[in-house]
C-alpha positions as CSV (number, residue, x, y, z in Angstrom):
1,X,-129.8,-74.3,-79.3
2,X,-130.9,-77.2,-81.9
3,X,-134.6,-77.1,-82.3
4,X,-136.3,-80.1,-83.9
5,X,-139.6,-80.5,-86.0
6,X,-142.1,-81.2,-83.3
7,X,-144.5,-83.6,-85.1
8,X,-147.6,-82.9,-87.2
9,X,-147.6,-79.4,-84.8
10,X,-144.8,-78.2,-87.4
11,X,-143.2,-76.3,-84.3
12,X,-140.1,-75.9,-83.7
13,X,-139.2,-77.6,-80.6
14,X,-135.7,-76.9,-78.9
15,X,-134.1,-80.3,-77.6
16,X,-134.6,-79.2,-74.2
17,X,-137.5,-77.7,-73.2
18,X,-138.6,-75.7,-69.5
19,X,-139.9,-78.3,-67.0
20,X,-142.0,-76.2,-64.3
21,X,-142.0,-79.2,-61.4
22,X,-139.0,-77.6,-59.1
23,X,-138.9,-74.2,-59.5
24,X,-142.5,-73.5,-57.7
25,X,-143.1,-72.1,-54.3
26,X,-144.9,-75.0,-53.4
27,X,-147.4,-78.4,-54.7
28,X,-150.4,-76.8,-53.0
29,X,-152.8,-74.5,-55.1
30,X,-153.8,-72.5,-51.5
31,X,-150.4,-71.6,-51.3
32,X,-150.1,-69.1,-53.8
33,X,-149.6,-65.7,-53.1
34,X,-147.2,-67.1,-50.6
35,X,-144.0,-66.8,-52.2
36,X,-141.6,-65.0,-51.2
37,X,-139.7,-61.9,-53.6
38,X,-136.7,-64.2,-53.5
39,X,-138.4,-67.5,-54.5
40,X,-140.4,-65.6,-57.5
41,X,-137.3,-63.8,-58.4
42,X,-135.3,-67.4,-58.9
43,X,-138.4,-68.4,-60.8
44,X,-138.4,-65.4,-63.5
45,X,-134.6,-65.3,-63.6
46,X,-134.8,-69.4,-64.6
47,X,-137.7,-68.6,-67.0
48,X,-135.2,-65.5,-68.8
49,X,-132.0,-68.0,-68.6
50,X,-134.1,-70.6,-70.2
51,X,-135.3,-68.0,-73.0
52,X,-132.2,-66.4,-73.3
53,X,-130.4,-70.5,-74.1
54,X,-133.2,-70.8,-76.5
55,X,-134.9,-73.2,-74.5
56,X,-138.1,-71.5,-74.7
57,X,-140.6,-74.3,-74.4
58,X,-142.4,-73.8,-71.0
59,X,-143.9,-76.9,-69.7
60,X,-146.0,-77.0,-66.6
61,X,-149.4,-78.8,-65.5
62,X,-152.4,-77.8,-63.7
63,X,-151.3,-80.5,-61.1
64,X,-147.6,-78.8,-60.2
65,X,-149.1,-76.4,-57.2
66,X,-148.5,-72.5,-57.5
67,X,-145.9,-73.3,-60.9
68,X,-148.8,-72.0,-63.2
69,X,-150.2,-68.9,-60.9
70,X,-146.1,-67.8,-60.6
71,X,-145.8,-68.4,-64.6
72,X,-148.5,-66.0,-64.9
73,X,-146.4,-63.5,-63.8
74,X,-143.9,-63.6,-65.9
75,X,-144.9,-66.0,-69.4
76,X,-146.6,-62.2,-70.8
77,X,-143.5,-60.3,-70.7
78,X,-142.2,-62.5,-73.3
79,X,-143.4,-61.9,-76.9
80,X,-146.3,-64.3,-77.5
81,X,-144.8,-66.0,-80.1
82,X,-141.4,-66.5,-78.8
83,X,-142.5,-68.9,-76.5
84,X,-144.2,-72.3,-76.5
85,X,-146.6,-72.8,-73.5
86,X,-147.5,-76.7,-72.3
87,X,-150.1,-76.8,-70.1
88,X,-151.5,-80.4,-68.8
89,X,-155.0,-81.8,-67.2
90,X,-155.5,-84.2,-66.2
91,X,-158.6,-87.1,-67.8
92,X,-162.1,-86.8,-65.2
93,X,-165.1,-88.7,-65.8
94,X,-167.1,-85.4,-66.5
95,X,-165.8,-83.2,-69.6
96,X,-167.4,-80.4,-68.0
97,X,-164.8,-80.4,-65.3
98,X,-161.9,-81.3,-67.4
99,X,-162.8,-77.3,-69.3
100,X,-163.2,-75.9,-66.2
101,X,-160.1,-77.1,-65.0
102,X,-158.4,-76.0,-68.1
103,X,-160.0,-72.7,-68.0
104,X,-158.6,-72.2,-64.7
105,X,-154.9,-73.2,-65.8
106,X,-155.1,-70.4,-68.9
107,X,-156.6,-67.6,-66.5
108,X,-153.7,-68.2,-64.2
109,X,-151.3,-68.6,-66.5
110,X,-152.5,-64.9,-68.0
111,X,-152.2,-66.2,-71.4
112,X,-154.7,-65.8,-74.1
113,X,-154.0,-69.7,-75.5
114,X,-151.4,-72.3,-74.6
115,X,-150.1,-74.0,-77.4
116,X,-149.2,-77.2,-76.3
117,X,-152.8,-78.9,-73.8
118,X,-151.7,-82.4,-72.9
119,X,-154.0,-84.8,-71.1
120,X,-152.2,-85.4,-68.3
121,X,-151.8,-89.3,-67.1
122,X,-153.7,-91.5,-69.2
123,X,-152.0,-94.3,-67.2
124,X,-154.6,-97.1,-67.1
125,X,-157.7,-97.9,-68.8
126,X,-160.2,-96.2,-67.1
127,X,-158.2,-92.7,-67.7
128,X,-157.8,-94.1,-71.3
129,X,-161.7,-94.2,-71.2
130,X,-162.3,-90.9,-69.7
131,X,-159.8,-89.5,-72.3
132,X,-161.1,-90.9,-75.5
133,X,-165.2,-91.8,-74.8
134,X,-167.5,-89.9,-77.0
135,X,-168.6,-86.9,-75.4
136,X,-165.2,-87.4,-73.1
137,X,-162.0,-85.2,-72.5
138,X,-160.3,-85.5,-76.0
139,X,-164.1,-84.6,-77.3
140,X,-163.8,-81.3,-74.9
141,X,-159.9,-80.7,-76.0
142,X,-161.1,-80.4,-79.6
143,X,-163.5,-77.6,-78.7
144,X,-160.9,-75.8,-77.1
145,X,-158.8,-76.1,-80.4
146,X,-161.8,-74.6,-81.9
147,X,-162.7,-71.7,-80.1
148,X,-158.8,-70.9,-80.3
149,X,-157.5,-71.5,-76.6
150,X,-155.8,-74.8,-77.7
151,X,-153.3,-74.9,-80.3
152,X,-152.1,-78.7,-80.4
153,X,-153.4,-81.6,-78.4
154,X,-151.0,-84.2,-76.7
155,X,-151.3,-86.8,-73.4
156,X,-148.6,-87.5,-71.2
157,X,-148.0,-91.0,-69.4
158,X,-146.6,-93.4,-66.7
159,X,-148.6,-96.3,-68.0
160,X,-147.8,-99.5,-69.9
161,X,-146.0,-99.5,-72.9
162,X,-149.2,-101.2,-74.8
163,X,-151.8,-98.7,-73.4
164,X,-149.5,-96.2,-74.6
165,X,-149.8,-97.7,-78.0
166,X,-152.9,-97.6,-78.1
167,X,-153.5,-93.6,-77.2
168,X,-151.7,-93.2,-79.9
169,X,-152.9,-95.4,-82.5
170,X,-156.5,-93.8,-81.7
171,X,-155.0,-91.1,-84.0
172,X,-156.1,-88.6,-82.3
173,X,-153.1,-87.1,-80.6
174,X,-150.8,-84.8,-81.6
175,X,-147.9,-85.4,-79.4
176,X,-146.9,-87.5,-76.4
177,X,-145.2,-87.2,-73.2
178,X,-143.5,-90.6,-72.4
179,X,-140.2,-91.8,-70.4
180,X,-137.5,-93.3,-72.1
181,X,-134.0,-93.1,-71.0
182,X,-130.9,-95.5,-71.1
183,X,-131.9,-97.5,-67.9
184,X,-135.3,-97.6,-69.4
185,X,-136.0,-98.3,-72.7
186,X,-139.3,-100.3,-72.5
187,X,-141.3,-97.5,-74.4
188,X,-139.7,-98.1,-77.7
189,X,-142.4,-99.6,-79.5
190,X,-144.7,-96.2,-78.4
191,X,-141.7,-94.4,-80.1
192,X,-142.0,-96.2,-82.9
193,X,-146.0,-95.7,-82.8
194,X,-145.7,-91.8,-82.5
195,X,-143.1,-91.9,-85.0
196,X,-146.1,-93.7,-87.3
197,X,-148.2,-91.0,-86.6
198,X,-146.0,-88.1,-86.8
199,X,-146.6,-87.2,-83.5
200,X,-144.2,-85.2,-81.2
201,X,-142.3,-86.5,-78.6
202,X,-141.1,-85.1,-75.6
203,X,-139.3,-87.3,-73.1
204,X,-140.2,-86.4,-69.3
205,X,-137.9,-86.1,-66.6
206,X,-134.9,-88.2,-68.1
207,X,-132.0,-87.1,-65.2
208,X,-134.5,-87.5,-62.2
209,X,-135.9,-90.9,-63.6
210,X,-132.9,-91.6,-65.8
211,X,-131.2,-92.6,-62.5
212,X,-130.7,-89.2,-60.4
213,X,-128.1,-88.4,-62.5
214,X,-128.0,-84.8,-60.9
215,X,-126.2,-86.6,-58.4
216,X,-124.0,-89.7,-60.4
217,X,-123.0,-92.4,-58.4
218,X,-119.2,-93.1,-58.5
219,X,-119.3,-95.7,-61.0
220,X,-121.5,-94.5,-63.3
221,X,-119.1,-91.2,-63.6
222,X,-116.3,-93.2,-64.3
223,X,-118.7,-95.7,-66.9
224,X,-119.9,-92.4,-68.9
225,X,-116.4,-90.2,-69.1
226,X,-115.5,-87.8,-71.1
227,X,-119.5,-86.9,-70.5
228,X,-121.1,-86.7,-67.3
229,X,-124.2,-89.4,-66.7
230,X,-126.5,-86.4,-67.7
231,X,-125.0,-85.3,-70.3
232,X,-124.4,-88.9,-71.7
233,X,-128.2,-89.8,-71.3
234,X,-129.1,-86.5,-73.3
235,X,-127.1,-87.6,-75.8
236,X,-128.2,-91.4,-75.9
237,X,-132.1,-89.9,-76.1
238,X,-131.1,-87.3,-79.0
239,X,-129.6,-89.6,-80.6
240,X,-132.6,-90.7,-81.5
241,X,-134.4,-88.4,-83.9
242,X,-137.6,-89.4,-83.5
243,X,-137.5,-88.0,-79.8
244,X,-137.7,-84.3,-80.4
245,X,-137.4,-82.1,-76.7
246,X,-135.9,-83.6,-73.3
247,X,-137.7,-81.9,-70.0
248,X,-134.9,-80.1,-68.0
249,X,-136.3,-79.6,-64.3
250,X,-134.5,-77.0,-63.9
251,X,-135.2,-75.2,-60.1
252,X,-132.9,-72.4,-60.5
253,X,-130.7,-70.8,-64.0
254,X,-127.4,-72.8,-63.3
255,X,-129.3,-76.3,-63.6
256,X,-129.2,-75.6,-67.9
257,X,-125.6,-75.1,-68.0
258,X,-124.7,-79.1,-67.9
259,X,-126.9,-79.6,-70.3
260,X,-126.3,-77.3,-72.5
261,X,-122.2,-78.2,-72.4
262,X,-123.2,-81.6,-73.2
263,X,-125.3,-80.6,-76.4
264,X,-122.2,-79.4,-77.9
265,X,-121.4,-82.9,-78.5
266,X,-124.3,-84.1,-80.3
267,X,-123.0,-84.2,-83.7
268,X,-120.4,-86.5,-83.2
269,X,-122.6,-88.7,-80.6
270,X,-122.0,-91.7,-83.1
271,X,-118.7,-91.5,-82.4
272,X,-119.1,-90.4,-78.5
273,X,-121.6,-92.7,-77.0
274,X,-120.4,-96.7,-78.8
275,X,-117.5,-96.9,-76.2
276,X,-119.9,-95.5,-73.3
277,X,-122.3,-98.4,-74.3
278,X,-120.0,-100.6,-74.4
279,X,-118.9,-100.2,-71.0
280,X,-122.5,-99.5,-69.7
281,X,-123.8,-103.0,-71.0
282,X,-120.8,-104.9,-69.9
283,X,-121.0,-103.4,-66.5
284,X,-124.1,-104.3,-66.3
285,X,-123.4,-108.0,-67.5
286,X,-120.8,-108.4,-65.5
287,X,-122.9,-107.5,-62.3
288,X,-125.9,-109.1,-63.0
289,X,-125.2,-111.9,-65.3
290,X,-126.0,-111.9,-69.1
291,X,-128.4,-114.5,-69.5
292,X,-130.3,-113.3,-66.4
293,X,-130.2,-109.7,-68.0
294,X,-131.1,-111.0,-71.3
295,X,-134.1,-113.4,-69.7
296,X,-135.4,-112.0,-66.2
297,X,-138.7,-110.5,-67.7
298,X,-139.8,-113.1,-69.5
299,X,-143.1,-114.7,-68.2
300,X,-142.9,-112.3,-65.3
301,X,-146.5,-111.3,-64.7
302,X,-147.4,-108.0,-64.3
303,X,-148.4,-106.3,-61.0
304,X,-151.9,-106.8,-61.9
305,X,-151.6,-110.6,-62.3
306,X,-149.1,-110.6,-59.1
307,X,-150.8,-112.1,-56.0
308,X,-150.7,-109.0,-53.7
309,X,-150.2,-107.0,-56.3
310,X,-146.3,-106.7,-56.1
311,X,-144.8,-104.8,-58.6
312,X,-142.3,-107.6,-59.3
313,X,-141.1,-106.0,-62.7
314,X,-140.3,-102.4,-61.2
315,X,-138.4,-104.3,-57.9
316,X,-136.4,-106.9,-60.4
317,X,-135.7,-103.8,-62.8
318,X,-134.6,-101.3,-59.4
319,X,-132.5,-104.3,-58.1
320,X,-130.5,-105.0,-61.4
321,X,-129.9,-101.1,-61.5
322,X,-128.7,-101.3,-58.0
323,X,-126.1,-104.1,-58.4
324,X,-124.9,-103.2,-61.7
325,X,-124.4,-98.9,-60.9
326,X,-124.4,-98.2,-56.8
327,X,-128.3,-97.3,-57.4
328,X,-128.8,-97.4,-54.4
329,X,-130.8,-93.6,-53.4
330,X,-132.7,-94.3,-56.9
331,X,-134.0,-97.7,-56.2
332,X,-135.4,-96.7,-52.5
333,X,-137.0,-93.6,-53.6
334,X,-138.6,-95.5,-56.6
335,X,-139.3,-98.6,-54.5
336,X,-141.0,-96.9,-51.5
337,X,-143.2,-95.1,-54.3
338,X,-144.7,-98.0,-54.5
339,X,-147.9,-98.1,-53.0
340,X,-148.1,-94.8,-52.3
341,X,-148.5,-93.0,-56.1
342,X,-151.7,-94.0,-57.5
343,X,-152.3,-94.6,-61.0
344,X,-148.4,-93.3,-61.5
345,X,-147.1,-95.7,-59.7
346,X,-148.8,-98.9,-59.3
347,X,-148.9,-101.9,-57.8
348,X,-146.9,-102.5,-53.7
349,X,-143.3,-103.3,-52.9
350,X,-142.6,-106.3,-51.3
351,X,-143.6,-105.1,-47.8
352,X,-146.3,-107.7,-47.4
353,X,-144.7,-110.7,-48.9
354,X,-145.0,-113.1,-45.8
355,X,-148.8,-113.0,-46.5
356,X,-148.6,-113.9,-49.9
357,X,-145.5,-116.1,-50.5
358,X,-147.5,-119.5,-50.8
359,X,-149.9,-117.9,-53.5
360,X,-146.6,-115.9,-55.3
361,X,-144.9,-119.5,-55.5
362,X,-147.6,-121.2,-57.2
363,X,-148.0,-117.7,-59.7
364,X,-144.6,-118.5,-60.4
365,X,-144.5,-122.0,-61.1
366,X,-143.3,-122.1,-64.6
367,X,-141.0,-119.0,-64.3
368,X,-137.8,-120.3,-64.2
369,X,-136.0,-118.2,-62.1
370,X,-139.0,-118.0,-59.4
371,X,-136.3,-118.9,-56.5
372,X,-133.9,-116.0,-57.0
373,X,-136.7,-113.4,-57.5
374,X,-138.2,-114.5,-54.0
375,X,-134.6,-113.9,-52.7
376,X,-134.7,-110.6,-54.5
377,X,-137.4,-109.9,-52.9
378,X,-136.3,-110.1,-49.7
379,X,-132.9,-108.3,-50.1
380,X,-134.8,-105.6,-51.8
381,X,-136.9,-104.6,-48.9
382,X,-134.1,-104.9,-46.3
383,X,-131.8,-103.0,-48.4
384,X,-134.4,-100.0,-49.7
385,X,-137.5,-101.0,-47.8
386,X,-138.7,-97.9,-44.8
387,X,-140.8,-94.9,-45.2
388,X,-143.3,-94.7,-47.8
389,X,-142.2,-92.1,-50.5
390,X,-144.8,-89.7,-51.9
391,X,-144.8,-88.1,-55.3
392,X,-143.7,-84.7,-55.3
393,X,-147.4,-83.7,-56.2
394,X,-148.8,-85.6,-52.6
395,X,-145.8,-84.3,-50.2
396,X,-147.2,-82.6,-47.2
């Protein structure tokens, strides 16, 4: 395993760390106790793999159903300080509930501290507030650090790239949860920011939102040889050294192997991923046109500014990813998400567009390609448009 300096928390942070999101019996807290001996025993054998690879950062979150209670039973087995724990709560308007929430993750996960506490989802101002108000949650954080429960301090996010920003210029953090990936690389200026601060930076979910690359399309397998799309999105993020630990959800001990036979690779990535790029970017030029790659965003409001409240940057962005790399399952789970997420996903698809069109021309008026994303509109929603999608956390 390579391990990396993980920020002013001077640990050392393996380059993939343990996601606990799909190893779990199930999303709902009243379910635990329910496991089954099979289901627990694929949960402590994924745990030992990980430990055994060196991967032995443990990340969960008080919001990922029984993943915490089923931890418990196996995280104090390990030495204490062979392992790094990452818990995450999420911001409330009362403090007093955000440490009684915590206390409740570190009883179940039968640990004495967690080293890693990250407020989970600081995704839009009033969670920013919630966070960072005096007397707020970063204000109850600190006296967990205090009384010893809380080693390091750290928020994750889906928000924009500017709130992001500025979490992290508030100084007060000590690392940051974030998305980044080769299909998405909006987040580079909170990189950049955390880099600033010498914060650590952990990169969440990068082959489920990196393009479901547990399950390539054709094209993109044949755009990425002699790596596989995971493996070459690993690389592309390492590559980077200010982004020290990828999350691997791993849901049973074979989903590290990929991984970890891509890593060998990493020290001749600058010689490994140019041609990949190469053929990535032109592919997608080629699909989608360069200047309309280069240009699309430009002007485009945001979802809040959108009458309707389409997300019209996430539905552009999904389309492109669709015509340039057979995206096809990615962009209608991501699409039906829409407006039916929360704070993690926000803003609607384009489900309702009759009943806006009029006001969304006008909006639009000096964009100058408002035509074409009307049109996108449309073929969006007939292509990926059905069933609302819930996050893993709100399925029944």
């Amino acid at each position: 395993m390579i391990y990396r300096r993980f920020g002013r928390t001077e640990l050392q942070m393996p380059v993939f760390s343990c996601g606990g999101m799909r190893y779990q019996h199930s999303w709902k807290d009243e379910d635990a106790g329910g496991e089954t001996p099979e289901g627990q025993a694929n949960l402590e054998a994924t745990i030992r793999r990980a430990v055994e690879l060196g991967v032995n950062h443990i990340e969960t979150a008080r919001g990922y159903g029984t993943s915490e209670y089923q931890l418990g039973k196996i995280l104090p087995s390990f030495p204490r300080e062979r392992i790094i724990v990452q818990t995450k709560v999420p911001p409330f308007a009362d403090a007093a509930e955000f440490r009684r929430t915590f206390e409740h993750s570190l009883k179940l996960l039968n640990l004495e501290y967690v080293d890693l506490l990250g407020l989970h989802g600081i995704n839009n101002q009033e969670l920013f507030d919630w966070s960072l108000r005096p007397g707020g949650c970063m204000d109850e954080a600190e006296k967990l650090r205090k009384e010893g429960l809380v080693r390091h301090i750290g928020f994750s996010t889906h928000g924009p790239t500017d709130l992001i920003v500025s979490t992290i210029e508030s100084g007060r953090f000590d690392y940051v949860n974030l998305h980044y990936y080769w299909i998405f690389r909006n987040n580079s200026a909170a990189i950049e920011a955390a880099t600033r601060h010498d914060m650590g930076v952990f990169i969440i979910s990068p082959s489920d939102k990196g393009g479901m690359l547990y399950k390539p399309t054709p094209k993109l397998v044949e755009l990425c040889k002699p790596l596989t799309p995971m493996q070459f999105n690993d690389l592309f993020c390492l590559s980077h050294s200010q982004i020290h630990t990828l999350s691997l959800g791993a849901a049973r001990p074979s989903d590290f192997d990929e991984h970890i036979a891509g890593l060998k690779s990493l020290e001749t990535a600058d010689k490994i991923l140019p041609p990949i790029l190469e053929r990535l970017q032109k592919a997608y030029a080629d699909a989608v046109g360069a200047d309309w790659l280069a240009g699309w965003s430009n002007g485009l409001p945001r979802w809040e500014e959108t009458p309707g409240q389409i997300n019209l940057q996430i539905i552009v962005w999904l389309w492109n990813l669709l015509k340039a790399f057979d995206l096809t399952d990615y962009a209608r789970m991501r699409y039906n998400l829409l407006g039916n997420g929360g704070h993690w996903f926000p803003g609607v698809n384009a489900a309702n567009l009759a009943s806006v069109e009029t006001e969304l021309k006008a909006a639009l008026a000096d964009y100058p390609y408002r035509e074409k994303v009307l049109g996108i509109l449309r073929e969006m929603h007939n292509l990926v448009g059905g069933d609302s999608v819930k996050r893993l956390s709100q399925a029944d």
